[in-house]
C-alpha positions in Angstrom: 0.0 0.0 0.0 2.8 2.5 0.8 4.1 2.5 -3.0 0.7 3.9 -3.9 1.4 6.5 -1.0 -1.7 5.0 1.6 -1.4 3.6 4.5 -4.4 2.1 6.5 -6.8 4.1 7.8 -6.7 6.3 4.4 -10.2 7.5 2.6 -11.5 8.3 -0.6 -14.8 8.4 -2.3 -15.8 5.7 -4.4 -18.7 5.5 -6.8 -20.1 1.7 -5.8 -21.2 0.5 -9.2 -19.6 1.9 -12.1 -22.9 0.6 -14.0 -25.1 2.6 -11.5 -23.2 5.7 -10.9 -25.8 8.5 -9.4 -28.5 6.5 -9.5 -30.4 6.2 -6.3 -31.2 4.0 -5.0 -29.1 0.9 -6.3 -29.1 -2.3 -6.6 -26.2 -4.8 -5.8 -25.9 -9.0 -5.4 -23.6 -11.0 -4.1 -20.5 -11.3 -6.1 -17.9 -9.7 -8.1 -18.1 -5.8 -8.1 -16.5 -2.5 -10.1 -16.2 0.5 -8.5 -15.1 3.9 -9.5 -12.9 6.3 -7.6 -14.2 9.7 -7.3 -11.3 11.7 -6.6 -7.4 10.8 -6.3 -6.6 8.2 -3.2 -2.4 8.1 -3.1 -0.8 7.7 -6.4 -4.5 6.6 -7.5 -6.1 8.9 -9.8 -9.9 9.6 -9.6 -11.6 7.4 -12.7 -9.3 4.4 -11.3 -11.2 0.9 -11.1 -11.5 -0.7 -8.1 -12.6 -4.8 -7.9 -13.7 -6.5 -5.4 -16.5 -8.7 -4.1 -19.9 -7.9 -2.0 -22.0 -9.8 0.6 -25.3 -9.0 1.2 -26.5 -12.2 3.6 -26.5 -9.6 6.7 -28.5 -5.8 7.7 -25.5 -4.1 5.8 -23.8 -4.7 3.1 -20.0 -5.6 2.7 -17.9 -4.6 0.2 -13.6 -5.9 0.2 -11.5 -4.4 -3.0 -8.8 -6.6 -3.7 -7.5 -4.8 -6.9 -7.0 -1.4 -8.1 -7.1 -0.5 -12.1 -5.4 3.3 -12.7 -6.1 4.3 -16.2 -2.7 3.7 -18.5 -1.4 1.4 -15.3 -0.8 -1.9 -14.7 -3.5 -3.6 -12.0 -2.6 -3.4 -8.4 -3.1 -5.7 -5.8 -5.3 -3.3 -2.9 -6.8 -4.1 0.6 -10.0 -1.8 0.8 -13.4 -1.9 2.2 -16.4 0.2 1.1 -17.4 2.4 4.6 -19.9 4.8 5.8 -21.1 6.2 9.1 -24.5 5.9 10.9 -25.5 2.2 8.9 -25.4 4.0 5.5 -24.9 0.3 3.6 -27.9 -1.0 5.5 -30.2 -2.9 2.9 -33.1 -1.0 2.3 -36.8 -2.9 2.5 -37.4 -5.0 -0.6 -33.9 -6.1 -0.4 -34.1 -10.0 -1.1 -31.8 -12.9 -0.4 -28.6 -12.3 -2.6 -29.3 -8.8 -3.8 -29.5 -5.1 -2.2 -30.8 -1.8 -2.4 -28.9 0.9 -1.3 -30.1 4.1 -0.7 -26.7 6.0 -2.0 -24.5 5.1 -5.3 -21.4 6.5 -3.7 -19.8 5.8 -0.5 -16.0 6.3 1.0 -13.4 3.1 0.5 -11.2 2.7 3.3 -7.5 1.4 3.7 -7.3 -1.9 5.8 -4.4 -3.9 6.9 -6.4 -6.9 6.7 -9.7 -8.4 6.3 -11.9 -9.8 9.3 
């Protein structure tokens, strides 16, 4: 993480489907995910692609980047979650077993040292 210049802890805003971007609400299911950052993050320019993978079996959502795509770079391996305060990936009602609606297309991505 330091060669991109972050270090945990480090937050940005990301746009949480690049499909979906300032719709509201969205929808997301339970696999594979590309996100869009919104403004630079370290070395990361905004318009970079971030991959990962959601979960939506519990109230909130969860959303772990594993790899970071910065336009005319190679891929880089990243260790990111998508966060907001005050239960802002809760499922909203009509949410059903392997999908999600989210109030908000964006939210902030945060630096972790690991996942838990």
């Amino acid at each position: 993480m330091r060669a991109m210049g972050l270090e945990v802890g480090d937050t940005s805003l990301v746009e949480l489907d690049a499909n979906q971007i300032n719709s509201s609400p969205i929808t997301v299911y339970d696999g594979p995910i590309e996100s869009v950052l919104w403004k630079d993050f370290g070395t990361l320019e905004a318009t970079t692609r971030l991959y990962g993978q959601v979960w939506t079996s519990g109230p909130q959502v969860v959303i772990r980047y594993y790899e970071a795509d910065p336009p005319g770079r190679e891929k880089l391996p990243i260790c990111a979650v998508a966060r907001l305060s005050e239960n802002q990936l809760r499922k909203l009602p009509g949410s059903k077993p392997g999908m999600a609606i989210l109030q908000f297309s964006g939210s902030g991505v945060t630096i972790v040292d690991s996942f838990r």
